[in-house]
C-alpha positions as CSV (number, residue, x, y, z in Angstrom):
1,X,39.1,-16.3,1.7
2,X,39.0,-12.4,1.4
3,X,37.2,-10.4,4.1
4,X,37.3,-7.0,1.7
5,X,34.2,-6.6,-0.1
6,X,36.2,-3.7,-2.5
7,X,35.7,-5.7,-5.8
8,X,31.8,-6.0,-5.4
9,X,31.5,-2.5,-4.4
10,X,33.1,-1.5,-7.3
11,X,31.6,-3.7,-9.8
12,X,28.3,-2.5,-8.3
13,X,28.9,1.7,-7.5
14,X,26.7,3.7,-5.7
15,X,24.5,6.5,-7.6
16,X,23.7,9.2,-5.1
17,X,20.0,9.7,-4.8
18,X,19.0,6.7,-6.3
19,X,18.0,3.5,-4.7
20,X,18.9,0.4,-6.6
21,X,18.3,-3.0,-5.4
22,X,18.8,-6.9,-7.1
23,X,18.3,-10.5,-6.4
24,X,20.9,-12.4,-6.8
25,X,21.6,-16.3,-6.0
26,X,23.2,-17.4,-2.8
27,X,25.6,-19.4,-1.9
28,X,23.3,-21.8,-0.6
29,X,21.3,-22.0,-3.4
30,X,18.5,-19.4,-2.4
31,X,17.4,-16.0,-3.9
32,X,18.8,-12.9,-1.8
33,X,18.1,-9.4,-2.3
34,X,21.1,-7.1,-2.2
35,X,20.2,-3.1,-1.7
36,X,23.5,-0.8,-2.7
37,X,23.6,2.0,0.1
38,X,26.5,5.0,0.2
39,X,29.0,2.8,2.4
40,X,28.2,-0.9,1.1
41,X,25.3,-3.2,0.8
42,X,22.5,-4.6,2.6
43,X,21.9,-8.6,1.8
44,X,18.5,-9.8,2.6
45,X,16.3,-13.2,2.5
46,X,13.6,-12.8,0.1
47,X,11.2,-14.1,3.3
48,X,11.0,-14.6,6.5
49,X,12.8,-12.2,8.7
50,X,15.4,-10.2,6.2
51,X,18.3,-11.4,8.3
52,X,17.6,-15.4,8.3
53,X,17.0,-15.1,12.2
54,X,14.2,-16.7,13.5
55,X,14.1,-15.0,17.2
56,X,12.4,-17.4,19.9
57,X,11.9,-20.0,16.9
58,X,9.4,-17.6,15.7
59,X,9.3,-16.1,11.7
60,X,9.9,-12.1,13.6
61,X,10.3,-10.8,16.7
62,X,6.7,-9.1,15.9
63,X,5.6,-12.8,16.1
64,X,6.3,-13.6,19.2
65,X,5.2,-10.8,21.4
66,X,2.2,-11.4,19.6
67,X,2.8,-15.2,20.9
68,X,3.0,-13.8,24.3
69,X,-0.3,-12.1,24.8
70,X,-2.0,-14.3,23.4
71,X,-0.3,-16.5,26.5
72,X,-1.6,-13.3,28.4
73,X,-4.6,-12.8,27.1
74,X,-6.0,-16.8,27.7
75,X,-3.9,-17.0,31.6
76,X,-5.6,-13.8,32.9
77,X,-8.8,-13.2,30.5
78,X,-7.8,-9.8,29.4
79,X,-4.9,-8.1,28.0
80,X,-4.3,-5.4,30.6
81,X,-1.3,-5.3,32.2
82,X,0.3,-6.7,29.2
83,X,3.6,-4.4,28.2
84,X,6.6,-4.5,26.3
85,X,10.0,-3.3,28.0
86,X,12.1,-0.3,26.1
87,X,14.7,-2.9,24.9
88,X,12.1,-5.1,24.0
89,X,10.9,-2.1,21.8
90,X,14.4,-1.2,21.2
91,X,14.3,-4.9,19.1
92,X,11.1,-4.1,17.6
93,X,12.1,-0.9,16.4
94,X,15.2,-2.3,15.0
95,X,13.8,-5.6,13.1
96,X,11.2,-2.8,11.6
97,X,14.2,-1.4,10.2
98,X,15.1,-4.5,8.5
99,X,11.6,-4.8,7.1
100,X,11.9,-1.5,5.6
101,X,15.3,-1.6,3.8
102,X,13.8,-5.1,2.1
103,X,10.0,-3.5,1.1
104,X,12.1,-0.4,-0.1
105,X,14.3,-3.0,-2.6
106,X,11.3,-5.2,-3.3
107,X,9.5,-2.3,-4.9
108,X,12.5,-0.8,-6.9
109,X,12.0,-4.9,-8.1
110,X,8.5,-4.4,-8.7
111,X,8.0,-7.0,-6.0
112,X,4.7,-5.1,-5.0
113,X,3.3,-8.8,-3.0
114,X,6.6,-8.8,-0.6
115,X,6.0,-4.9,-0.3
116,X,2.8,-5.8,0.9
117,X,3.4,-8.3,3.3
118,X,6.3,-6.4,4.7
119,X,5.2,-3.0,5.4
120,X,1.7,-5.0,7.0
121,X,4.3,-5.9,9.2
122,X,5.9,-2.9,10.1
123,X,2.3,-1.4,10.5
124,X,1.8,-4.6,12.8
125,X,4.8,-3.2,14.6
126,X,3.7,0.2,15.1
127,X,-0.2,-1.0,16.3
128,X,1.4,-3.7,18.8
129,X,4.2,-0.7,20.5
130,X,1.2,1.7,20.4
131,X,-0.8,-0.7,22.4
132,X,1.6,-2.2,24.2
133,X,5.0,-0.1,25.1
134,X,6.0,-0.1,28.6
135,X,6.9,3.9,28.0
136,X,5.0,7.0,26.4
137,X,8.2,7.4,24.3
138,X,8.1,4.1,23.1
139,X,4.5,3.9,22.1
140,X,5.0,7.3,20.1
141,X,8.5,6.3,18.7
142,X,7.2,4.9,15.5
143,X,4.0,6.8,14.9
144,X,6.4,9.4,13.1
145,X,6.6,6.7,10.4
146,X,3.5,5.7,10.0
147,X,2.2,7.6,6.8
148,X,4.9,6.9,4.8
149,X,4.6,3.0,5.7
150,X,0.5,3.6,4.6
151,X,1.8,5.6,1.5
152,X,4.4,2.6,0.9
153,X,1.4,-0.3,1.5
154,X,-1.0,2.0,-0.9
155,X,1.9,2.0,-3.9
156,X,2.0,-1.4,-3.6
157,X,-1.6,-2.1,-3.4
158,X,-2.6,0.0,-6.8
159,X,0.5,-0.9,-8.6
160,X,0.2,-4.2,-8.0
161,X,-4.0,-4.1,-9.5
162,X,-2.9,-1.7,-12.1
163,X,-0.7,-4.5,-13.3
164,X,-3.4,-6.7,-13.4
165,X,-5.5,-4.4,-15.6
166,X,-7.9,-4.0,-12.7
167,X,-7.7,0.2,-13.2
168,X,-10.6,1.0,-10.8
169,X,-9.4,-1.1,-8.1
170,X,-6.3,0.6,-8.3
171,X,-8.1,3.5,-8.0
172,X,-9.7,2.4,-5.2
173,X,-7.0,1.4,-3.0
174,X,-4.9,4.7,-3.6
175,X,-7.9,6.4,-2.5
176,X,-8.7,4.5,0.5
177,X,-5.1,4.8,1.7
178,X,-5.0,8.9,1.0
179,X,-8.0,8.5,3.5
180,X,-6.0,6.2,6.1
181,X,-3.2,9.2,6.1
182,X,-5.7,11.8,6.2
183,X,-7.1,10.4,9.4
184,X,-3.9,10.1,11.0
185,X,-2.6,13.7,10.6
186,X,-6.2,14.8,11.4
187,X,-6.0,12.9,14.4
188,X,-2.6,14.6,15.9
189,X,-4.1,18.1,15.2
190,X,-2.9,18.7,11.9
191,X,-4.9,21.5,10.5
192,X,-6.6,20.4,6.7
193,X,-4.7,22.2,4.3
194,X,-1.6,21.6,5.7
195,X,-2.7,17.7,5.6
196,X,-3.4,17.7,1.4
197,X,0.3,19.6,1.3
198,X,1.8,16.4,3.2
199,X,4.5,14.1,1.0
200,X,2.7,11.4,1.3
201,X,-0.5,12.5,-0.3
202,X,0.9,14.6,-2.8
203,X,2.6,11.5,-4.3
204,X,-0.5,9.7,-3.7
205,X,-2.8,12.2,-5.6
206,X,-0.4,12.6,-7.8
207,X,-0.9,8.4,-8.6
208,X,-4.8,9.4,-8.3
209,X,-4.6,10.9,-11.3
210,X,-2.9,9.5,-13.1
211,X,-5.0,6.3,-12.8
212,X,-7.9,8.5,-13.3
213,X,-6.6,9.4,-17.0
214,X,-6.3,5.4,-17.7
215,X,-10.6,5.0,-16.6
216,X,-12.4,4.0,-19.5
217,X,-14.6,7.1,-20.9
218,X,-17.8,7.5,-19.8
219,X,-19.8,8.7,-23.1
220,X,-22.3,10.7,-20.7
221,X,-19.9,12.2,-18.5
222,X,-19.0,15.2,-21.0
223,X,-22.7,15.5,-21.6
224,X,-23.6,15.8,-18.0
225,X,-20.6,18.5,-17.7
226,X,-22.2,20.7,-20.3
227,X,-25.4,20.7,-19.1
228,X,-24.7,21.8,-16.0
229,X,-22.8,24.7,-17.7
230,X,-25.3,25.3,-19.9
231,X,-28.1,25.5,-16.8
232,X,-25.3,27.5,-14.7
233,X,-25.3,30.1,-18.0
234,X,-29.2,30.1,-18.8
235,X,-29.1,28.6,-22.2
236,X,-32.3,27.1,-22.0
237,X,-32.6,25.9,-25.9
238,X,-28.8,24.1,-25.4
239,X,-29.5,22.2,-22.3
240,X,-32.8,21.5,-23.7
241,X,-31.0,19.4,-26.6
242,X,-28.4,17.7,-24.3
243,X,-31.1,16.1,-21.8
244,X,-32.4,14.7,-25.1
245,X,-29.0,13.5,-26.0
246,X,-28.5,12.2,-22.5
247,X,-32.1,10.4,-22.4
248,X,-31.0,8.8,-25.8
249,X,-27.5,7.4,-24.4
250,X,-29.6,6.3,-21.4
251,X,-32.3,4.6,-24.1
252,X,-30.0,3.1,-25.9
253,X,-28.0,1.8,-22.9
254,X,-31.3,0.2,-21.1
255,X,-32.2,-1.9,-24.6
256,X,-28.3,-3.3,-24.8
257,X,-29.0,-4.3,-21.1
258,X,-32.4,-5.7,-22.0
259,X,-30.7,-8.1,-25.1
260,X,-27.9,-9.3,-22.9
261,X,-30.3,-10.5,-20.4
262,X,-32.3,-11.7,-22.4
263,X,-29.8,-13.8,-23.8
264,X,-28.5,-15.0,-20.8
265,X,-31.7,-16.2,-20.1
266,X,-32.1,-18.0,-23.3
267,X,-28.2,-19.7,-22.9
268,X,-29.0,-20.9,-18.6
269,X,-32.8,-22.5,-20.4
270,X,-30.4,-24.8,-22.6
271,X,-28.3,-26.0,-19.3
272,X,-29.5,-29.2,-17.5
273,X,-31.2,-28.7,-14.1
């Protein structure tokens, strides 16, 4: 059997600035997911720790220095004195690295439940060596990176409710996670207008916005708007007529609640005890 992976290189080439990822079928019957890099490709299990290891019969190294203090934690009551060694970090740092090149090809796949679960654990990574690292060095070696797994996680999140027509929740989490990033450059001294111009949350309020545009129309909204303009600009007479128009939609809203609860009263009266 051939060593030289030439032919699947070449049956697969490599696009400079674009990431391209696929699942294919392995060998031993299992889905894999293959990322194409500049000098060859990465091959990954679809779960469990990308490279098939289980480390100290655990599912991640992450899993079992969790393991550990827990051990910790019930033998001595507390968890301080509790640390991590630099290779020990060393390991965690470098099964993160795994995580990332498979949550990177699971979105291109539109995977957005393995992005999920795999940049949790890379954020599980960073919490544990913050909390836990032996060294100053180590504790700060992966904060760098923590935005863009938030960003990564947020994607995910609102792509994944987006897809499932759920457009406010999407909403929701991309705003919740713009807040998570916001915190974290606030909290390293990052003055606020140089936070909004980070990567991270211009993609993300880019994606804002976008999902805004998809919200159903609120028939008051533009109502509202011109009334305040029209208050703002004196016209008296004009923003007399749109409170009118705004008391009607409110009317008119109030009695279609009225009949549906009405008839939901009606329909549960019919139903057995």
């Amino acid at each position: 059997m051939s060593l030289d992976i030439s032919e699947l290189l070449k049956n697969w080439p490599y696009e400079p600035g674009q990431v391209t990822a696929r699942r294919i079928r392995g060998d031993d019957g299992k889905d894999k997911i293959q990322l194409r890099l500049d000098l060859g490709i990465y091959q990954m299990e679809v779960a469990g720790r990308p490279d098939g290891q289980r480390p100290y019969e655990c599912e991640s190294l992450l899993e079992h220095f969790q393991n550990e203090l827990a051990v910790y934690r019930r033998k001595h009551g507390t968890d301080e004195g509790f640390a991590v060694d630099d290779r020990n970090c060393e390991l965690l740092r470098a099964e993160a690295s795994m995580y990332y090149h498979r949550y990177l090809a699971m979105f291109i796949l539109e995977d957005f439940d393995a992005v999920e679960r795999d940049t949790m654990h890379n954020i599980g990574v960073m919490d544990f060596c913050a909390a836990f690292a032996g060294s100053e060095a180590d504790r700060a070696q992966m904060e760098q990176y923590r935005p863009y797994v938030l960003m990564m996680h947020t994607r995910s999140q609102a792509l994944k409710a987006y897809r499932g027509r759920s457009v406010r929740a999407a909403l929701y989490a991309v705003r919740t996670g713009m807040q998570r990033i916001r915190e974290f450059y606030r909290q390293g001294g990052m003055e606020k207008h140089a936070v909004e111009q980070t990567s991270e949350l211009v993609i993300l309020g880019a994606m804002a916005r976008e999902i805004e545009s998809r919200l159903p129309v609120d028939p008051t909204a533009r109502i509202r708007q011109d009334l305040k303009r029209a208050v703002r600009e004196e016209r008296y007479e004009d923003a007399a007529q749109l409170r009118d128009r705004l008391k009607e939609f409110r009317q008119k809203s109030a009695a279609k609640s009225s009949v549906v609860s009405s008839e939901d009263d009606e329909s549960n009266a019919d139903k057995e005890p």
